[in-house]
FIKOLLO-166429 format. One line per field, with one value per residue: residue number from 1; residue in one letter; x, y, z of N, C-alpha, C in turn. Coordinates in Angstrom, 1 decimal, decimal comma, always signed. Layout:
<sites>
pos (NUM/...);
code (A/...);
n_x (X/...);
n_y (Y/...);
n_z (Z/...);
ca_x (X/...);
ca_y (Y/...);
ca_z (Z/...);
c_x (X/...);
c_y (Y/...);
c_z (Z/...);
</sites>
This chain:
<sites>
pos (1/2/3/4/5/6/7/8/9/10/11/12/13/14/15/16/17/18/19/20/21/22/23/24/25/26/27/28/29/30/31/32/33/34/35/36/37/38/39/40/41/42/43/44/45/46/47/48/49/50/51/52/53/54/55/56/57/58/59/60/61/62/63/64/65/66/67/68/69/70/71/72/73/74/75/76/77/78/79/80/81/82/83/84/85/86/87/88/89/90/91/92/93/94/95/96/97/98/99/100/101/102/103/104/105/106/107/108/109/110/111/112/113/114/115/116/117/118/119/120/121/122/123/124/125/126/127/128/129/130/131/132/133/134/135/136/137/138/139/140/141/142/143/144/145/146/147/148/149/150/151/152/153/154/155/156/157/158/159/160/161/162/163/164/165/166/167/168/169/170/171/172/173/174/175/176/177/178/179/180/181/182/183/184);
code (X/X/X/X/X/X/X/X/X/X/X/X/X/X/X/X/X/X/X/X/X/X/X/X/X/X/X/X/X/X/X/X/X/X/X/X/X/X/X/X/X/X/X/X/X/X/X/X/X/X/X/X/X/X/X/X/X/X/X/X/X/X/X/X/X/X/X/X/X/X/X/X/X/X/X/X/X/X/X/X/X/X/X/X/X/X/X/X/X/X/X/X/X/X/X/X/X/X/X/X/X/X/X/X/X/X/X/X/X/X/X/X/X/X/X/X/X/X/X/X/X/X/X/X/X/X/X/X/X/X/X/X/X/X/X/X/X/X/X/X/X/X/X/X/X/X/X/X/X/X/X/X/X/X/X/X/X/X/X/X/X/X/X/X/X/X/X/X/X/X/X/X/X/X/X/X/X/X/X/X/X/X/X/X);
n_x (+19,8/+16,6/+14,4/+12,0/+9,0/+6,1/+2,0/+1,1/-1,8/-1,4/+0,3/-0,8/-2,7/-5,5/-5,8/-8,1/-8,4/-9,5/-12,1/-14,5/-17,5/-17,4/-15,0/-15,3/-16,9/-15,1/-13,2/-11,5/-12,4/-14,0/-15,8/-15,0/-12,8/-14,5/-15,7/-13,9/-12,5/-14,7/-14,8/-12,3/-12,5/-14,4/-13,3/-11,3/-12,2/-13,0/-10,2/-9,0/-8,0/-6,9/-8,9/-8,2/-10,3/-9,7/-10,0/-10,5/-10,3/-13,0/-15,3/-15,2/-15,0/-16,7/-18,5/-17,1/-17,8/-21,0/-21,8/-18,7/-18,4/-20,7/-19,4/-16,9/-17,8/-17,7/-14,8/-12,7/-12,6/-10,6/-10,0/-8,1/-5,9/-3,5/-2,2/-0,7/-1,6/+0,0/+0,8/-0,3/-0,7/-3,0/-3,3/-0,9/-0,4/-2,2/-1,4/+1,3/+0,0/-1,3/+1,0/+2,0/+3,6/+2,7/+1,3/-2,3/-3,0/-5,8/-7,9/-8,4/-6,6/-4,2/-1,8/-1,3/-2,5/-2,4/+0,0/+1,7/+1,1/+2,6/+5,0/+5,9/+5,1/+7,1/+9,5/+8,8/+9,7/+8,2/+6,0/+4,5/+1,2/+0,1/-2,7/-3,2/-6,2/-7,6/-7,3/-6,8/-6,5/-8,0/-6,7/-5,8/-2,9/-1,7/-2,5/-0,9/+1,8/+1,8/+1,9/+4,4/+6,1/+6,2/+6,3/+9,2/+10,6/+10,3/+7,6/+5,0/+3,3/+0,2/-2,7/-6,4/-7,3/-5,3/-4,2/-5,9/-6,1/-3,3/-2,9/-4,9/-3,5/-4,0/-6,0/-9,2/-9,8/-11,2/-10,9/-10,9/-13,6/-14,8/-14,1/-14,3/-16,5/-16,2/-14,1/-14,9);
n_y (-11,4/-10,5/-7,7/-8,8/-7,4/-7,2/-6,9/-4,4/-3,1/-1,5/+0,6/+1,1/+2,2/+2,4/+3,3/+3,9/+4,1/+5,7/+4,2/+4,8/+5,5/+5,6/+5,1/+1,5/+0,1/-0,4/-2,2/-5,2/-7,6/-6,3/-6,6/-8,4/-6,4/-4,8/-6,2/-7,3/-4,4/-3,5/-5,2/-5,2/-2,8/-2,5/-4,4/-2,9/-0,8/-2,3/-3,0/-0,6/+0,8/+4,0/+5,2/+6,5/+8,0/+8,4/+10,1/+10,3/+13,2/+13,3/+15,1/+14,3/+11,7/+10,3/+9,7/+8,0/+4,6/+3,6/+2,1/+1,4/+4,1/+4,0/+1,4/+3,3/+5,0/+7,8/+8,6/+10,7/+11,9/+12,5/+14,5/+14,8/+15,5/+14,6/+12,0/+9,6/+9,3/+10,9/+12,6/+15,1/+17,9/+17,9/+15,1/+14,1/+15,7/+14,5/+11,7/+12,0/+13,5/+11,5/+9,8/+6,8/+4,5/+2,1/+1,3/+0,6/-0,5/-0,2/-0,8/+1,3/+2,4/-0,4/-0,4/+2,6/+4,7/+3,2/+2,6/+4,5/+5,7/+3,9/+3,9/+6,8/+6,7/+4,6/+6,3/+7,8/+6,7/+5,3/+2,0/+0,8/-1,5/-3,5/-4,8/-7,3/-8,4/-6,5/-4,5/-3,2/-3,9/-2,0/-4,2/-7,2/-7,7/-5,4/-4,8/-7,1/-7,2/-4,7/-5,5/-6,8/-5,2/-3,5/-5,1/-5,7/-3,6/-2,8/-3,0/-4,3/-7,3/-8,8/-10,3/-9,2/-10,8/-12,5/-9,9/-9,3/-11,3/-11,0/-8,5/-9,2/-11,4/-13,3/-16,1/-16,3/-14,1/-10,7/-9,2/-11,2/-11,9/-10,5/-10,0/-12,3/-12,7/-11,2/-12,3/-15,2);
n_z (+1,4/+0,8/+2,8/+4,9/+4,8/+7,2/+6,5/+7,9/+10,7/+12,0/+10,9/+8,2/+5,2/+3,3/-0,4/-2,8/-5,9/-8,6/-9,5/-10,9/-12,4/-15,1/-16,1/-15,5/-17,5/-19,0/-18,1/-17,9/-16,0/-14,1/-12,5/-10,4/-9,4/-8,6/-6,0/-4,9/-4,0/-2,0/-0,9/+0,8/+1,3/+3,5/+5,3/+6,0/+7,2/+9,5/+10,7/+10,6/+9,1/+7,9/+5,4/+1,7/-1,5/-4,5/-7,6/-10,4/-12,9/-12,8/-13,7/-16,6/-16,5/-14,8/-11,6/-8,4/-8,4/-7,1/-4,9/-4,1/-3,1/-1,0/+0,8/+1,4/+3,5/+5,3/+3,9/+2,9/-0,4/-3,2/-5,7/-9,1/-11,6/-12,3/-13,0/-11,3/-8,0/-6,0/-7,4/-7,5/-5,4/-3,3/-3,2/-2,2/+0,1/+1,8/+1,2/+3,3/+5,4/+7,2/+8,1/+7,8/+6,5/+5,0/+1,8/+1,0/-2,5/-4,6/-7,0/-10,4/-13,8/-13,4/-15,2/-14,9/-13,1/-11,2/-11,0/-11,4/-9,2/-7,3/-7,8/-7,2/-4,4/-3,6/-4,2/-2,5/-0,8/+0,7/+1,1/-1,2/-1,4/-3,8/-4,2/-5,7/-6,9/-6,6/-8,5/-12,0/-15,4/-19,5/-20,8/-20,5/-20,7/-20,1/-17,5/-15,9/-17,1/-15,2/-13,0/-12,6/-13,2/-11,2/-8,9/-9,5/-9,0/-6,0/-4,8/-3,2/-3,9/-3,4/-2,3/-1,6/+0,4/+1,6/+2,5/+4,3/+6,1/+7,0/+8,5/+10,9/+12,0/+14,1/+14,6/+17,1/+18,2/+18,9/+16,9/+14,7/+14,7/+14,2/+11,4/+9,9/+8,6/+6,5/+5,3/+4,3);
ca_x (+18,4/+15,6/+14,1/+10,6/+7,9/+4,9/+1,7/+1,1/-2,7/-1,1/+1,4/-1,4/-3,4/-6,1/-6,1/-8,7/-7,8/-10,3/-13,2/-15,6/-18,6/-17,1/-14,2/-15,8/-17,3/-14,2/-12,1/-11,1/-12,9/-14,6/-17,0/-14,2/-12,4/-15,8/-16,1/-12,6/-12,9/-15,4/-14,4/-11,4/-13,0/-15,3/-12,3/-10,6/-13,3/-12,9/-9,1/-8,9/-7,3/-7,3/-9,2/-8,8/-10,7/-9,4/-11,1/-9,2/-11,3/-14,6/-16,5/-15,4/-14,9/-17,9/-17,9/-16,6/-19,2/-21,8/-21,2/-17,3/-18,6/-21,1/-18,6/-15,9/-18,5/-17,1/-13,8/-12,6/-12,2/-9,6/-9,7/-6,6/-5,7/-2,7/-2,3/-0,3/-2,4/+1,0/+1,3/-1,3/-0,6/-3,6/-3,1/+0,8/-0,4/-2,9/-0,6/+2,2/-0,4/-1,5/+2,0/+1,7/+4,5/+2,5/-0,1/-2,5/-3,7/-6,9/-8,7/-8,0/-6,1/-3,2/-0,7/-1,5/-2,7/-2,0/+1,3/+2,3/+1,0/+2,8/+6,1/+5,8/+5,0/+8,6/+10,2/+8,6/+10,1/+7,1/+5,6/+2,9/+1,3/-0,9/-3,9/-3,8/-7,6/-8,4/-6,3/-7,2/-6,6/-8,6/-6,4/-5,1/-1,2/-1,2/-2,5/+0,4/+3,2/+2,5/+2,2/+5,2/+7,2/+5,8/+7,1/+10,6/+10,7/+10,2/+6,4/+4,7/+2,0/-0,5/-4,1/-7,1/-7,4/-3,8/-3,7/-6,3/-5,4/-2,1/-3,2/-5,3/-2,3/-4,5/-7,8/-9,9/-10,2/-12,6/-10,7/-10,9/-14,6/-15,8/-13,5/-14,3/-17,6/-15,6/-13,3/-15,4);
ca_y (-11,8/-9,6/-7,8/-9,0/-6,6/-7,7/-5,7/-3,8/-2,2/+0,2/+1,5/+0,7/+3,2/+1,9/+4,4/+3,3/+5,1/+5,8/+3,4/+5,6/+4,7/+5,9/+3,6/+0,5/-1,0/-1,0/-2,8/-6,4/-8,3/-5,1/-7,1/-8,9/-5,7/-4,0/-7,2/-7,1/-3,3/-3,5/-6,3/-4,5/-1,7/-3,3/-5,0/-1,0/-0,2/-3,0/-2,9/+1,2/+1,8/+5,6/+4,9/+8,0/+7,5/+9,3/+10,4/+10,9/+13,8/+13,1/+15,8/+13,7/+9,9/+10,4/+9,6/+7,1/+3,8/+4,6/+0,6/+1,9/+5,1/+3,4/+1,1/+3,9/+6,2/+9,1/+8,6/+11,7/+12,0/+13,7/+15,0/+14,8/+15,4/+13,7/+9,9/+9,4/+10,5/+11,5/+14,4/+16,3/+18,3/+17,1/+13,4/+13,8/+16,0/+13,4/+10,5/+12,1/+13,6/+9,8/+9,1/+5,7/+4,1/+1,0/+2,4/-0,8/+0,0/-0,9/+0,6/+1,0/+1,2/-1,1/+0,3/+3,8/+5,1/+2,6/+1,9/+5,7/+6,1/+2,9/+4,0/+7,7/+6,2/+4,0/+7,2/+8,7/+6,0/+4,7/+0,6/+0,5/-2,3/-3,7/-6,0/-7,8/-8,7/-5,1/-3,9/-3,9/-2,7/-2,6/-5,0/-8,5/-7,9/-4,1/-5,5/-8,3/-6,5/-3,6/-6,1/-7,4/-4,1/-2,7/-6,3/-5,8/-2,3/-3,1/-2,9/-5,1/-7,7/-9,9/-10,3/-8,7/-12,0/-12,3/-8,4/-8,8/-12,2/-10,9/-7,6/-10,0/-11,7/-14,4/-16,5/-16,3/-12,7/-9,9/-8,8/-12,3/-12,5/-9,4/-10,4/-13,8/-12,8/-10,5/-13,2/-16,2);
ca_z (+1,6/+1,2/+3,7/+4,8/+6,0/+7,4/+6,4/+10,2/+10,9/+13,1/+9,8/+6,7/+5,1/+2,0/-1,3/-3,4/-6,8/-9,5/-9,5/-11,1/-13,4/-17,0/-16,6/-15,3/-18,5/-20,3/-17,5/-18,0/-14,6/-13,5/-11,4/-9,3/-8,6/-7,5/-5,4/-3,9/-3,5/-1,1/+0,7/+1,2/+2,6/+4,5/+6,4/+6,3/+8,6/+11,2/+10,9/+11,6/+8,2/+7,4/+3,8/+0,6/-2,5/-5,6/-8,8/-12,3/-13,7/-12,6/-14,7/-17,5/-16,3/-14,1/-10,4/-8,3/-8,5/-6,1/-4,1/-3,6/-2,0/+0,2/+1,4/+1,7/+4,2/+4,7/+3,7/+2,0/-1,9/-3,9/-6,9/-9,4/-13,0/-12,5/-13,4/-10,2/-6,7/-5,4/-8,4/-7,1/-4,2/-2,2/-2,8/-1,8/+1,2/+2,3/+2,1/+4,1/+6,6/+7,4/+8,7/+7,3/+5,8/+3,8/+1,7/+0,2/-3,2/-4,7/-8,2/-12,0/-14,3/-13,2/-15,8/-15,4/-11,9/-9,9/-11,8/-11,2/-7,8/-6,6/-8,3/-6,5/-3,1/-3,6/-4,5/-1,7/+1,0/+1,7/+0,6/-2,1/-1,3/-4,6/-4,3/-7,1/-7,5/-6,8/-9,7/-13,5/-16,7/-20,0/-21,5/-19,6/-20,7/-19,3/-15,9/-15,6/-16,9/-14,1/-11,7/-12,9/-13,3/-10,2/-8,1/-9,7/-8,2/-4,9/-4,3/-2,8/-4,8/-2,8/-2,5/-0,5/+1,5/+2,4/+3,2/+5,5/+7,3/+7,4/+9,2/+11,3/+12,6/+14,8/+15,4/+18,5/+18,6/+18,8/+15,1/+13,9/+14,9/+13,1/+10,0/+9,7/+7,4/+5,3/+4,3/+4,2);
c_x (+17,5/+14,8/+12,6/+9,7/+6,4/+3,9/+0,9/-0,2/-2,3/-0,3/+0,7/-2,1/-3,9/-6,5/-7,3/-8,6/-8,6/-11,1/-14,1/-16,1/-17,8/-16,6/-14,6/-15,8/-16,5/-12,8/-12,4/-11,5/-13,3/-15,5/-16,0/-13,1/-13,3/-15,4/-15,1/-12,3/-13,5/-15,4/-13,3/-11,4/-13,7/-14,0/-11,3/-10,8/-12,8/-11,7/-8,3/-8,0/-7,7/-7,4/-8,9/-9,2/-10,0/-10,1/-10,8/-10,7/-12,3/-15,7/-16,4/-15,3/-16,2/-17,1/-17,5/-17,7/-19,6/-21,6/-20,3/-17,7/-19,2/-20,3/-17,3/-16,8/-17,7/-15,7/-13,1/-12,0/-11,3/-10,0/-8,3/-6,8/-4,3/-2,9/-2,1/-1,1/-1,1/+1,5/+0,6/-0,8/-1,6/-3,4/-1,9/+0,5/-1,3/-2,5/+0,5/+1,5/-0,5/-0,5/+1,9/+2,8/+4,1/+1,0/-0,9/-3,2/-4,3/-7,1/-7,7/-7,5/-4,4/-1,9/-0,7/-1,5/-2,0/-0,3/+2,1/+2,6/+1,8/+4,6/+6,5/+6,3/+6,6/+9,4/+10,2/+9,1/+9,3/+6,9/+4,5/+2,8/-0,2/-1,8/-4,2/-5,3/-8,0/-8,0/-6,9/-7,0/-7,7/-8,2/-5,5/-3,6/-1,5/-1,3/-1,3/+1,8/+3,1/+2,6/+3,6/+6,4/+7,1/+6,8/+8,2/+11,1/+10,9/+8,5/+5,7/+3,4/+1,7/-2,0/-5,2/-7,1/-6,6/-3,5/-4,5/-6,0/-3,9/-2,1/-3,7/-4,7/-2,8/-6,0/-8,3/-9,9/-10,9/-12,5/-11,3/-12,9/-15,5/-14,8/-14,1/-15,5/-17,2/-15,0/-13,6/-16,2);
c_y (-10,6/-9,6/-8,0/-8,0/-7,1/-6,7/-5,1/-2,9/-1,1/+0,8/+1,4/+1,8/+2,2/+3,3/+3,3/+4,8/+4,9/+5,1/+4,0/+5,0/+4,5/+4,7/+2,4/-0,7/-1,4/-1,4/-4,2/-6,9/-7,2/-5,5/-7,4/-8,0/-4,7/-4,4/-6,8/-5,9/-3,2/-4,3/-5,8/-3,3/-1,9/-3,8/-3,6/-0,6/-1,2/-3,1/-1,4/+2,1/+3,1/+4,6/+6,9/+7,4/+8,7/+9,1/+11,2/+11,6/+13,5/+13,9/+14,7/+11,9/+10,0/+10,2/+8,5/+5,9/+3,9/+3,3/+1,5/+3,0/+4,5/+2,6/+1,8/+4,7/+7,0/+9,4/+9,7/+11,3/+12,7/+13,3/+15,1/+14,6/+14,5/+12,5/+9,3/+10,5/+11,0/+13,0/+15,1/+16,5/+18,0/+15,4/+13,6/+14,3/+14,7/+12,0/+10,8/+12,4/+12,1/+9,7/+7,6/+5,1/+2,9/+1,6/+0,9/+0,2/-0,6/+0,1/+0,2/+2,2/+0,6/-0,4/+1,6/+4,4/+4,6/+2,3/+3,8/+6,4/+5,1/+3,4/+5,0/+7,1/+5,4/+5,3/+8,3/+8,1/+5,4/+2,9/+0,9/-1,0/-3,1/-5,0/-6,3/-7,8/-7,9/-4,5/-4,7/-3,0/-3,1/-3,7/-6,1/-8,5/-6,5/-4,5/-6,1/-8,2/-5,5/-4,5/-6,3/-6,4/-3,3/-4,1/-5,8/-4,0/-1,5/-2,9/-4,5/-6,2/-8,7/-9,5/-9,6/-9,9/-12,1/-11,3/-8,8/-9,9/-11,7/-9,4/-8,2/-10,3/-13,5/-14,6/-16,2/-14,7/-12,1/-9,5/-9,6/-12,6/-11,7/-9,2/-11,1/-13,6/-12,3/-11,6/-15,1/-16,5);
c_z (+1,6/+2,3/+3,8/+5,6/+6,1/+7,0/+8,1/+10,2/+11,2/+11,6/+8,5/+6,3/+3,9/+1,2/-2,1/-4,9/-8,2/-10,5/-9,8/-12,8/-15,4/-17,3/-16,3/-16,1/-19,8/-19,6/-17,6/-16,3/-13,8/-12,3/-10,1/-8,9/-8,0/-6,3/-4,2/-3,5/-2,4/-0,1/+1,1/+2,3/+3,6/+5,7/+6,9/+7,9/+9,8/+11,7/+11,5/+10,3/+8,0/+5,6/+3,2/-0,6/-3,2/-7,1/-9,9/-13,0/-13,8/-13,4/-15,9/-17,5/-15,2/-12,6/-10,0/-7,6/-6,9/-4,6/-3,7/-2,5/-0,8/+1,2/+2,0/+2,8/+3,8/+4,5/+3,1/+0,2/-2,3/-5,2/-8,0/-10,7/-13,3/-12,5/-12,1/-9,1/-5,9/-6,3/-8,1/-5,8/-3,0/-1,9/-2,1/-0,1/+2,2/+3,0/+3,2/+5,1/+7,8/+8,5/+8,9/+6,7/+4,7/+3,2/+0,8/-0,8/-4,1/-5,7/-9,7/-12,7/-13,7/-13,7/-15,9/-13,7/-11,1/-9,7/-11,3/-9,8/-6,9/-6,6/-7,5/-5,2/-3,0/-3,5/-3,4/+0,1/+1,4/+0,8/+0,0/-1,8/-2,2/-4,4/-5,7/-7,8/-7,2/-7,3/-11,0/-13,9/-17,8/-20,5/-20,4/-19,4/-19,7/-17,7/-15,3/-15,9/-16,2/-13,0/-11,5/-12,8/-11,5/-8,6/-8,7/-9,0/-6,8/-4,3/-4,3/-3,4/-4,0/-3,1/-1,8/+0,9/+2,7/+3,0/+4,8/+7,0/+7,9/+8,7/+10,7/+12,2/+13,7/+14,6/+16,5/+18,6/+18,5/+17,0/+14,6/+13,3/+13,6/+11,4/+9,3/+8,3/+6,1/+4,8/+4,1/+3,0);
</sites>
């Protein structure tokens, strides 16, 4: 039987991995991973996730959309030439500082970044844990076969919704109370 892990506030960390202007207008459903980006983060904040934003060559893909930041405050950025935020020596330092074992990951493109960084993070012992509707590529197949490769690997594929109810864990609470708008 496989083993089930729940996803745990206290053990989560949210990457958000290169959401910047250049790429945007040539991602397939660009709007509904803004959307789910930020509700994401938004729920980050009230949950206590440690957020990092990352930024694939920003001199030349520009920065990361200006929404994303606002909703990340001051989250720190990294910078990385690498595909994977784990090839770079700051992203790798970053996530192990954390001491985090499920890392949720959010941003584009699917078969490339997130698809490298999810693979890493396995390699590295730890749970990628992909939000579907905050993942894209330009093209609809590339998206669905990393989901797809990335599930047969052992990483984890669900939704922002499910992450955060599942974080959540109950109704009637002070969490629930200051959720409830995020996921309504």
């Amino acid at each position: 039987m496989p083993v089930v892990q729940r996803i745990d506030k206290e053990d989560a960390s949210l990457l958000v991995i290169d959401v910047q202007e250049r790429l945007l207008p040539h991602i397939h459903n660009a709007d509904g991973v803004l959307t789910q980006t930020a509700r994401m983060l938004r729920a980050a904040k009230e949950l206590g996730l440690p957020v990092t934003v990352s930024e694939q060559y920003p001199e030349g893909l520009g920065p990361t959309d200006p929404g994303i930041l606002d909703a990340a405050g001051d989250s720190p950025r990294i910078e990385k030439l690498s595909f994977s935020f784990c090839g770079c020596k700051p992203g790798r330092e970053r996530v192990t500082s954390l001491n985090r074992s499920q890392i949720l990951l959010v941003g584009i493109e699917t078969h490339v970044c997130v698809q490298q960084t999810a693979l890493d993070l396995l390699e590295m012992g730890l749970l990628p844990i992909v939000l579907a509707d905050a993942v894209s590529s330009r093209r609809p197949s590339d998206h669905e076969v990393a989901l797809a490769r990335l599930r047969d690997a052992g990483a984890v594929i669900t939704t922002v919704e499910s992450a955060i109810y599942e974080m959540m864990i109950e109704s009637g609470t002070e969490l629930f109370k200051r959720l409830l708008p995020i996921v309504r």
